[in-house]
N, CA, C and O atoms as CSV, one atom per row, in Angstrom:
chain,resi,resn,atom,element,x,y,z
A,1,UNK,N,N,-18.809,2.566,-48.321
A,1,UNK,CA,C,-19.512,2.325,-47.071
A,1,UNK,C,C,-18.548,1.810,-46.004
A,1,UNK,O,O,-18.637,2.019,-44.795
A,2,UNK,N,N,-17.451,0.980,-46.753
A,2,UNK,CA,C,-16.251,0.707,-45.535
A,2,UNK,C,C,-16.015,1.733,-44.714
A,2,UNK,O,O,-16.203,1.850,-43.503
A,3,UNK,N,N,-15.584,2.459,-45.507
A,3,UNK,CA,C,-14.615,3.887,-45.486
A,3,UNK,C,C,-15.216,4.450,-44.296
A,3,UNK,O,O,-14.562,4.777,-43.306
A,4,UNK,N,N,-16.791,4.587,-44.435
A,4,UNK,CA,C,-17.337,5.410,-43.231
A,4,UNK,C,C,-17.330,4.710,-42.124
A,4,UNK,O,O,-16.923,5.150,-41.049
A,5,UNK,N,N,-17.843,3.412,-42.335
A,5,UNK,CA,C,-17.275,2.413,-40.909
A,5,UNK,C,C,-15.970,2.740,-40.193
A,5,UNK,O,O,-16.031,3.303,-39.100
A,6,UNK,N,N,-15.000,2.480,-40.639
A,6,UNK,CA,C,-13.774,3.022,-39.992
A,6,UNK,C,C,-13.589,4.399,-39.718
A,6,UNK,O,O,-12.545,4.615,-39.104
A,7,UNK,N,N,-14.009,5.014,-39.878
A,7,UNK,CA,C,-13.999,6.523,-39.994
A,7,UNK,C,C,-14.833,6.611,-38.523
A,7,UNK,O,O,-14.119,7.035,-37.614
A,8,UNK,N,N,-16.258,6.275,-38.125
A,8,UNK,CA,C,-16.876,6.395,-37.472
A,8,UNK,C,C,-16.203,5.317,-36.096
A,8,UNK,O,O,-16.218,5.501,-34.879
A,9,UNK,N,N,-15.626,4.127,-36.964
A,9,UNK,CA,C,-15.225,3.197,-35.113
A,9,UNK,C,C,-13.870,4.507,-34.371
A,9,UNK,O,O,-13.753,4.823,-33.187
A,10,UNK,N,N,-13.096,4.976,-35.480
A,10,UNK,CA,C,-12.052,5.511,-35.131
A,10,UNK,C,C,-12.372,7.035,-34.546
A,10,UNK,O,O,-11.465,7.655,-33.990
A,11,UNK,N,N,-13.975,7.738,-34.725
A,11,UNK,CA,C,-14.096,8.922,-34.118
A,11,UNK,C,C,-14.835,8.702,-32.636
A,11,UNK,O,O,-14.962,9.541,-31.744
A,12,UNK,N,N,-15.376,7.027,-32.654
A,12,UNK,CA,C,-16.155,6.335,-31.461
A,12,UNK,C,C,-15.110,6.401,-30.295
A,12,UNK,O,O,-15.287,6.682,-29.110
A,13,UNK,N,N,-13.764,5.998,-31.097
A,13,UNK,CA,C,-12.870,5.838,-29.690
A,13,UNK,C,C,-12.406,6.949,-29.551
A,13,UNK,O,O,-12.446,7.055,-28.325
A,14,UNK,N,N,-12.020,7.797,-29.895
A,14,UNK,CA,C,-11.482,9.161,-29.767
A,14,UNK,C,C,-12.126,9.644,-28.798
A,14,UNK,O,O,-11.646,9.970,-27.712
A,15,UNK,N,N,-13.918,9.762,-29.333
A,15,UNK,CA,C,-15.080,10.174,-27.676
A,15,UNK,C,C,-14.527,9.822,-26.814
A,15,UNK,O,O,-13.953,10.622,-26.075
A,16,UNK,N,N,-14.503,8.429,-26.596
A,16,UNK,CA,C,-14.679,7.728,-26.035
A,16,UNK,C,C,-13.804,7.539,-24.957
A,16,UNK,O,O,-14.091,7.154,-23.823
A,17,UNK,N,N,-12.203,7.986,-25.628
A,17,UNK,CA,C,-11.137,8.072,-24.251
A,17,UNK,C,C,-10.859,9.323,-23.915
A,17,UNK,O,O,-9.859,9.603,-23.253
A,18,UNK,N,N,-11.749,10.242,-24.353
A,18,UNK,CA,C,-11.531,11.429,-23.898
A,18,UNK,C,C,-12.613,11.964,-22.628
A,18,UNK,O,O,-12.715,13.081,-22.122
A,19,UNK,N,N,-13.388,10.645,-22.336
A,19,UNK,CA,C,-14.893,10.704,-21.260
A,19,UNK,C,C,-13.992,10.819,-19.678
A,19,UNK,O,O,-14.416,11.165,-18.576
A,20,UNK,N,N,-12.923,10.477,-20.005
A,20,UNK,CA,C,-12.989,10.176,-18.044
A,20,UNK,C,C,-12.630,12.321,-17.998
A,20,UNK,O,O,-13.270,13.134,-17.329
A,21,UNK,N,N,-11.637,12.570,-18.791
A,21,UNK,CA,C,-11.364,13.937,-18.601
A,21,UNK,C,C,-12.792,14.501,-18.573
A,21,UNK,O,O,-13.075,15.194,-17.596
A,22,UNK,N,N,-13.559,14.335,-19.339
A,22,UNK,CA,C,-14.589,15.654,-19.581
A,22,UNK,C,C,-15.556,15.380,-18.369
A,22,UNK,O,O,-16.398,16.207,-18.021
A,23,UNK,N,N,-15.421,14.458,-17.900
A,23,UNK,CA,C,-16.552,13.612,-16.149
A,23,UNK,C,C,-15.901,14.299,-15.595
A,23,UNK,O,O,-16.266,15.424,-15.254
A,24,UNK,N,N,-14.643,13.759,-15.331
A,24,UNK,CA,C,-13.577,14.230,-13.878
A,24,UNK,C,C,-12.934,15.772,-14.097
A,24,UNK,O,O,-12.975,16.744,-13.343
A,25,UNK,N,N,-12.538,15.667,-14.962
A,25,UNK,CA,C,-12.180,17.330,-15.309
A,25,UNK,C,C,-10.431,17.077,-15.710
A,25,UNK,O,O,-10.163,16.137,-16.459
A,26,UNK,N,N,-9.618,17.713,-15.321
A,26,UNK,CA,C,-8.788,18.041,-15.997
A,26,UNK,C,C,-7.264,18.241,-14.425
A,26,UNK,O,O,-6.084,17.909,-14.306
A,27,UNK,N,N,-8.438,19.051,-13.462
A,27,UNK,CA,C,-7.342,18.682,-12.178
A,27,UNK,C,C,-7.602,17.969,-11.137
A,27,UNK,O,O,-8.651,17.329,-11.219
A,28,UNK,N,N,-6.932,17.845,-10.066
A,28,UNK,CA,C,-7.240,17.333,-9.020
A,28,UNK,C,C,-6.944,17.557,-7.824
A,28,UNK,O,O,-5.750,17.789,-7.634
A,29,UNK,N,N,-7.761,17.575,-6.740
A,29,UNK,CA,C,-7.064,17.980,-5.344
A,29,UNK,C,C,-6.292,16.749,-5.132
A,29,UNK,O,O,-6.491,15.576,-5.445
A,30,UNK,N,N,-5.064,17.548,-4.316
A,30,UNK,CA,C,-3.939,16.822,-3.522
A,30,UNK,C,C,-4.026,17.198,-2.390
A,30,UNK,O,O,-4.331,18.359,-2.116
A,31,UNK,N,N,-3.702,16.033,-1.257
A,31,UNK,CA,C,-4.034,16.799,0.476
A,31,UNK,C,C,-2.321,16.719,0.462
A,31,UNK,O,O,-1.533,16.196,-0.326
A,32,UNK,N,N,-2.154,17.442,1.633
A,32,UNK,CA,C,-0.271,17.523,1.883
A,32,UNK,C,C,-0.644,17.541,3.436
A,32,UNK,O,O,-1.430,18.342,3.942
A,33,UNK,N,N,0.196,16.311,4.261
A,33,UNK,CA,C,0.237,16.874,5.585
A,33,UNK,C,C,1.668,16.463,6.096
A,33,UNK,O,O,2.138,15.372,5.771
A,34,UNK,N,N,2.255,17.210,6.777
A,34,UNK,CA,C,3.784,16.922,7.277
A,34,UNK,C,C,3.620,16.590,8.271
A,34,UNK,O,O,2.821,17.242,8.942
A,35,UNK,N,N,4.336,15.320,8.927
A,35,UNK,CA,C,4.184,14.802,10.222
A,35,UNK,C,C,5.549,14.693,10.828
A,35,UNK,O,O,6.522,14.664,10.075
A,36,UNK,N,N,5.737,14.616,12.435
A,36,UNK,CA,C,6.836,14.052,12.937
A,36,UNK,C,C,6.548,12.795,12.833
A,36,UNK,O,O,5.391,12.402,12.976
A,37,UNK,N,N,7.768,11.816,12.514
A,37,UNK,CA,C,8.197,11.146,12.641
A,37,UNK,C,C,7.963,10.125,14.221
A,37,UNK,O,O,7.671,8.932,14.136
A,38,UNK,N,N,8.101,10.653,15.244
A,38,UNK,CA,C,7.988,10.502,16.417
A,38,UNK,C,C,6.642,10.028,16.703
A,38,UNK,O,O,6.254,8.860,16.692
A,39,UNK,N,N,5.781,11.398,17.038
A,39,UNK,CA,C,4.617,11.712,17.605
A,39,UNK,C,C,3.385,11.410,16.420
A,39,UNK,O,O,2.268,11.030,16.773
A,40,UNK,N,N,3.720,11.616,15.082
A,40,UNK,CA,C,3.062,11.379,13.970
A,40,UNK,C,C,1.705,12.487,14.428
A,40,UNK,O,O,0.553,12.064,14.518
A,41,UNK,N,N,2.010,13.676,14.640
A,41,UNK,CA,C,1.342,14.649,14.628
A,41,UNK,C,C,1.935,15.763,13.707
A,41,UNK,O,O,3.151,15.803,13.522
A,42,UNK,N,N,1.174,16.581,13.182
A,42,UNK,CA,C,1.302,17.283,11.895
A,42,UNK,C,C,2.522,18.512,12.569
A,42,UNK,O,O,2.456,18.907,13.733
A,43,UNK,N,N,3.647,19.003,11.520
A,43,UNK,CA,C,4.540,19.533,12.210
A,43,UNK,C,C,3.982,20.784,12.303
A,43,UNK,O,O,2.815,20.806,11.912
A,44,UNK,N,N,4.558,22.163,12.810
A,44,UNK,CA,C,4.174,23.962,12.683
A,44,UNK,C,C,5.108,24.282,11.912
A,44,UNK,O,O,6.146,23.640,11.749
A,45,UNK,N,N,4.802,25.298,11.384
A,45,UNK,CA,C,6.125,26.311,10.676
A,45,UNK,C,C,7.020,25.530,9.592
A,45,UNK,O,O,8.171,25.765,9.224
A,46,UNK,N,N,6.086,24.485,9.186
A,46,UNK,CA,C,6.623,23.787,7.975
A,46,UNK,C,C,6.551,24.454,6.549
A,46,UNK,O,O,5.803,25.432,6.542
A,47,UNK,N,N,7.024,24.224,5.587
A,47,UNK,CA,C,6.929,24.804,4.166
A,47,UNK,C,C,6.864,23.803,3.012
A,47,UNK,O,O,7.847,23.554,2.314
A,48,UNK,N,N,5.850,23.328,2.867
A,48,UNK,CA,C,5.502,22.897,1.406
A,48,UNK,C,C,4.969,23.017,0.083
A,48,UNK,O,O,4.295,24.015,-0.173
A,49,UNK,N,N,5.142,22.268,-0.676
A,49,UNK,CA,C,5.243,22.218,-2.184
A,49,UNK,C,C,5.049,21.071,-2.642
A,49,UNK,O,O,5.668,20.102,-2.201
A,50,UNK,N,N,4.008,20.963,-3.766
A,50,UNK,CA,C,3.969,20.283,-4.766
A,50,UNK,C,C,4.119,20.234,-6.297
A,50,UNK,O,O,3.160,20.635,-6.956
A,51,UNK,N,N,5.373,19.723,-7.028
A,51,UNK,CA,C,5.232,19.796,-8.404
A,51,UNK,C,C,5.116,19.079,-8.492
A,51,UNK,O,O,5.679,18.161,-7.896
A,52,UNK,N,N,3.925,18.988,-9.675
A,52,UNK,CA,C,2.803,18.199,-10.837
A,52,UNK,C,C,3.327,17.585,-12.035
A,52,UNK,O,O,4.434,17.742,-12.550
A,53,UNK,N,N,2.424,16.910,-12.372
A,53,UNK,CA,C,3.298,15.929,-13.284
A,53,UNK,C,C,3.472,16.819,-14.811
A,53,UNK,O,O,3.785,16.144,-15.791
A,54,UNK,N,N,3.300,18.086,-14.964
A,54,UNK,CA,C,3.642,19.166,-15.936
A,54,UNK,C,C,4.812,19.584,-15.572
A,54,UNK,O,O,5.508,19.959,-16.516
A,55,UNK,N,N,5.338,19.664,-14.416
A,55,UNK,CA,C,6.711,20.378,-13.795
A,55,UNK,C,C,5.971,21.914,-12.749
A,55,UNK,O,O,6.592,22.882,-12.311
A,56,UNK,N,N,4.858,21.676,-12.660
A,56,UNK,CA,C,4.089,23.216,-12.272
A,56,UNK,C,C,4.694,23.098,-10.392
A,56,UNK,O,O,4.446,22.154,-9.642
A,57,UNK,N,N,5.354,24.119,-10.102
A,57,UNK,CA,C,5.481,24.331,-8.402
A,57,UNK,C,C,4.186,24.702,-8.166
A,57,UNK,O,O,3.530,25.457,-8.883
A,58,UNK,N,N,3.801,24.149,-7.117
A,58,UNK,CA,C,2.320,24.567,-6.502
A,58,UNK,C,C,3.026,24.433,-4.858
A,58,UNK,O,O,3.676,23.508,-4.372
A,59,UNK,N,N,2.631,25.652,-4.306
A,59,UNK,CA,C,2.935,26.068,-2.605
A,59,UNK,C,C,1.710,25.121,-1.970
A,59,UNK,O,O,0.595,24.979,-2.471
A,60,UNK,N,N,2.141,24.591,-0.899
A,60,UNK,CA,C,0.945,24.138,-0.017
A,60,UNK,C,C,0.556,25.511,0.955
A,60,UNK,O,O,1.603,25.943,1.436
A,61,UNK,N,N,-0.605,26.301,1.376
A,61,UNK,CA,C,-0.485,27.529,2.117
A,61,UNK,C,C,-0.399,27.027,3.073
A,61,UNK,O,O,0.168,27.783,3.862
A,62,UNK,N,N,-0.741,25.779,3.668
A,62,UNK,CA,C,-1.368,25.422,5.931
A,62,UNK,C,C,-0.286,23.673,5.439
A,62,UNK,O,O,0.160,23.095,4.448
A,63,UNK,N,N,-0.345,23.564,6.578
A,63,UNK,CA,C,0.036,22.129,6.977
A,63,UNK,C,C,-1.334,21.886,7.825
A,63,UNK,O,O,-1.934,22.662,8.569
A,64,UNK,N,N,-1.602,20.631,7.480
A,64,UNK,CA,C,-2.158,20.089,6.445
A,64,UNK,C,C,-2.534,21.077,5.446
A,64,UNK,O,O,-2.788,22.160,5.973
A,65,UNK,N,N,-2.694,21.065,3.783
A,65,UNK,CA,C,-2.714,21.668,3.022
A,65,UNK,C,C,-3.339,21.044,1.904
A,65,UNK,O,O,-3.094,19.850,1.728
A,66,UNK,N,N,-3.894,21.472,1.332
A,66,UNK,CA,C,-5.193,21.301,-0.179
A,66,UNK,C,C,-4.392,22.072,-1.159
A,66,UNK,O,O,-4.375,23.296,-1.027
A,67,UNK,N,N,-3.434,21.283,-2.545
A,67,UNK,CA,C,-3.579,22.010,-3.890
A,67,UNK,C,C,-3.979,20.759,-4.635
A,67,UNK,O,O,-3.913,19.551,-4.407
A,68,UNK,N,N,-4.510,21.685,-5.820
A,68,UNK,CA,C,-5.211,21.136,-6.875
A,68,UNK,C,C,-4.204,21.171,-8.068
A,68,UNK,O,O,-3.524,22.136,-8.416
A,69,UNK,N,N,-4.236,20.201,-8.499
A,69,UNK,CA,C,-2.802,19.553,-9.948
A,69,UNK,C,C,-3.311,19.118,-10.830
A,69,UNK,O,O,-4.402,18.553,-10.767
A,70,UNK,N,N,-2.610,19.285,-11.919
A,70,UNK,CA,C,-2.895,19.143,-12.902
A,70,UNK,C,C,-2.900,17.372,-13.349
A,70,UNK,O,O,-1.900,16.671,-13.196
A,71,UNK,N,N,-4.211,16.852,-13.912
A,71,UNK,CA,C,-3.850,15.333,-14.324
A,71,UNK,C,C,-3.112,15.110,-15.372
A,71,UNK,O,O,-3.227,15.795,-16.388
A,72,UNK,N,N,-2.130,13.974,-15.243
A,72,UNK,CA,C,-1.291,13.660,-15.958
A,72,UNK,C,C,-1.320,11.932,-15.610
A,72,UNK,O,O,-2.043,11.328,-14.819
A,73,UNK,N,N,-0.081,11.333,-16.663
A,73,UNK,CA,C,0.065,10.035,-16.309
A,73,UNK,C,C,1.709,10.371,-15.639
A,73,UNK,O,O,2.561,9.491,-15.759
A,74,UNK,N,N,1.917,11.153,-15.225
A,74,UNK,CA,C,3.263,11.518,-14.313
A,74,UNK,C,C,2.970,11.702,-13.386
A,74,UNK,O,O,1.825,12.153,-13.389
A,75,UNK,N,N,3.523,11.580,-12.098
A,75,UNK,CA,C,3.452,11.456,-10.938
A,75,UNK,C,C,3.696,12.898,-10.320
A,75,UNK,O,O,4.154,13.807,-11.012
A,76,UNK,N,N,3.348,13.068,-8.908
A,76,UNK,CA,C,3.804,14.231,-8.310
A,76,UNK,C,C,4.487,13.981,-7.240
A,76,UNK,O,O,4.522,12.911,-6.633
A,77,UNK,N,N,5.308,15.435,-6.867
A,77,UNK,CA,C,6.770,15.217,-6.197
A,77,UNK,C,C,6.015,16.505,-4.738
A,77,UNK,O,O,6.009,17.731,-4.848
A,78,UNK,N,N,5.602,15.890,-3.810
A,78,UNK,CA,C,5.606,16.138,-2.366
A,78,UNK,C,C,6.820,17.010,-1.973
A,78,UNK,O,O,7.743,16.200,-2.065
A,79,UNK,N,N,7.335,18.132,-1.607
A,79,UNK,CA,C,8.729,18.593,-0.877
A,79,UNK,C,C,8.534,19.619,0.095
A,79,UNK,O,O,8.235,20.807,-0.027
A,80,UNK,N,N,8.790,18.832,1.182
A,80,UNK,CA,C,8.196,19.543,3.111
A,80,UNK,C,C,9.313,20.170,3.632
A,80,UNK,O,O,9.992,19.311,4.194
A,81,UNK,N,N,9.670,20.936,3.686
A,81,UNK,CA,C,10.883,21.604,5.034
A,81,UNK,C,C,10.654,22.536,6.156
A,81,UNK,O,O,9.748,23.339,6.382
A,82,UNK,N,N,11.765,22.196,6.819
A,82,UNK,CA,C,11.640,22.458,8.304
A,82,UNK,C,C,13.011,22.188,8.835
A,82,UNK,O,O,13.637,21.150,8.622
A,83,UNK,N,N,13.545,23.482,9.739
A,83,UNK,CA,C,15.010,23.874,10.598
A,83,UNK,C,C,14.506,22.193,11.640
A,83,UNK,O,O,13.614,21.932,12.447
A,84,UNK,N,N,15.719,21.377,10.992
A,84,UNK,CA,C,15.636,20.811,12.113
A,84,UNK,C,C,15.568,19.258,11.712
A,84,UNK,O,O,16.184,18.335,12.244
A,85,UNK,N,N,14.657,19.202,10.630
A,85,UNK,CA,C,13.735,18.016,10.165
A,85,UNK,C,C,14.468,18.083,8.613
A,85,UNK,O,O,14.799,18.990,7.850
A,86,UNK,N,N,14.538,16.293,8.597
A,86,UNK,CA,C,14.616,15.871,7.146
A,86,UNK,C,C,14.060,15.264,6.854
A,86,UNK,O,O,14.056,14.258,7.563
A,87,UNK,N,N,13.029,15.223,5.547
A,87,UNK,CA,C,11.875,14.944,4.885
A,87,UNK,C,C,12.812,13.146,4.738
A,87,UNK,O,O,13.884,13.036,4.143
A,88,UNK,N,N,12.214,12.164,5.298
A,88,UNK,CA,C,12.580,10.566,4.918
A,88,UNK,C,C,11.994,10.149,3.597
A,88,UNK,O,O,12.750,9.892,2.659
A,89,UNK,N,N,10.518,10.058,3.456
A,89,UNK,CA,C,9.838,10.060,2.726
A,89,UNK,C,C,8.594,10.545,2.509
A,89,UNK,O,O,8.081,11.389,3.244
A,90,UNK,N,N,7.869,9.901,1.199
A,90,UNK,CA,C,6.341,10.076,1.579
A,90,UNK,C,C,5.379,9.373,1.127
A,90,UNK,O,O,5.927,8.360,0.692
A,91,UNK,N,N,4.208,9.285,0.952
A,91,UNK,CA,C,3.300,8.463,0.134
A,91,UNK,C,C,2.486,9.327,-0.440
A,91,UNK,O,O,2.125,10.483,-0.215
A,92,UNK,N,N,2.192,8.195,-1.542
A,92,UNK,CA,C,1.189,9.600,-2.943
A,92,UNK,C,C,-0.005,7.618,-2.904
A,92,UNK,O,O,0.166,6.473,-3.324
A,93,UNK,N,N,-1.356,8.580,-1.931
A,93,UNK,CA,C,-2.345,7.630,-2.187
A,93,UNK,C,C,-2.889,7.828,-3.487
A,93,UNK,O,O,-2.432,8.757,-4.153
A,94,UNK,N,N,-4.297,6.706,-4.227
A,94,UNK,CA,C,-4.480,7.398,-5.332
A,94,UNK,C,C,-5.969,6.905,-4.716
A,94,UNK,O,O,-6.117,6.446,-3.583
A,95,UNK,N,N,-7.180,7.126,-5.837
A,95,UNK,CA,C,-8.288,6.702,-5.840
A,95,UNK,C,C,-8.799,6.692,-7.179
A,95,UNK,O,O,-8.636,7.389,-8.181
A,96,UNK,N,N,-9.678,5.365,-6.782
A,96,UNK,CA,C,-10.879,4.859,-7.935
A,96,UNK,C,C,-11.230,6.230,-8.741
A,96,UNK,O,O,-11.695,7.289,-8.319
A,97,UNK,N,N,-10.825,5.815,-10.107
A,97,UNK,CA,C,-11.777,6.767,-10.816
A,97,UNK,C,C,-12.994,5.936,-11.852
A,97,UNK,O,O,-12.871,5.749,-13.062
A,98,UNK,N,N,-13.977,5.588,-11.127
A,98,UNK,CA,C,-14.823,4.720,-12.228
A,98,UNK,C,C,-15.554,5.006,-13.630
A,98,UNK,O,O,-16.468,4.365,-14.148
A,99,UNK,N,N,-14.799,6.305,-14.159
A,99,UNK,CA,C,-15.043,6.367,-15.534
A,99,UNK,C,C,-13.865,5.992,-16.384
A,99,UNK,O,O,-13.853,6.138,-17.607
A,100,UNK,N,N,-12.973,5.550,-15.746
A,100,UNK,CA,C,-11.755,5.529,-16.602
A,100,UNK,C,C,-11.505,3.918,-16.589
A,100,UNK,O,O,-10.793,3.388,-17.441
A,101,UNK,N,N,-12.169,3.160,-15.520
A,101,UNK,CA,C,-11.713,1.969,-15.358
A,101,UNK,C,C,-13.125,0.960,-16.540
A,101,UNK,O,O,-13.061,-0.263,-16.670
């Protein structure tokens, strides 16, 4: 009767940390917007990319731009270019996921 006790706490947690994926899913949208520096208005004729915390290149098509990535506990790598312009930095916001917390 032990045996099944442990058997059952150890298939409880298994469910159990596998809930935020099967709620939230598996990817996620990323927004991308390239700005000047200056004017902090979104640049034209820019070219971006996002690789995912798999290593996956994902094209942004528009500035501002919507791709969807794959979840991971690795981070993703933002990369904007433009004749003229050098990418300084960037920020990667995140948000509440309240099934995981």
């Amino acid at each position: 009767m032990n045996y099944l006790l442990k058997i059952s706490l150890v298939l409880g947690c298994l469910a159990l940390s596998s809930c935020a994926t099967v709620f939230s899913g598996t990817k996620q949208k990323i927004n991308v917007v390239a700005v000047d520096a200056t004017t902090q208005q979104p640049l034209l004729d820019v070219s971006c990319h996002v690789t995912d915390g798999t290593g996956t290149y994902l094209p942004v098509p528009t500035n501002p731009g919507t791709v969807k990535v794959t979840r991971t506990s690795n981070g993703v790598t933002p990369i904007c270019t433009k004749v003229g312009y050098t990418q300084k930095n960037f920020g990667v916001g995140s948000s509440f996921n309240a099934v995981t917390s």
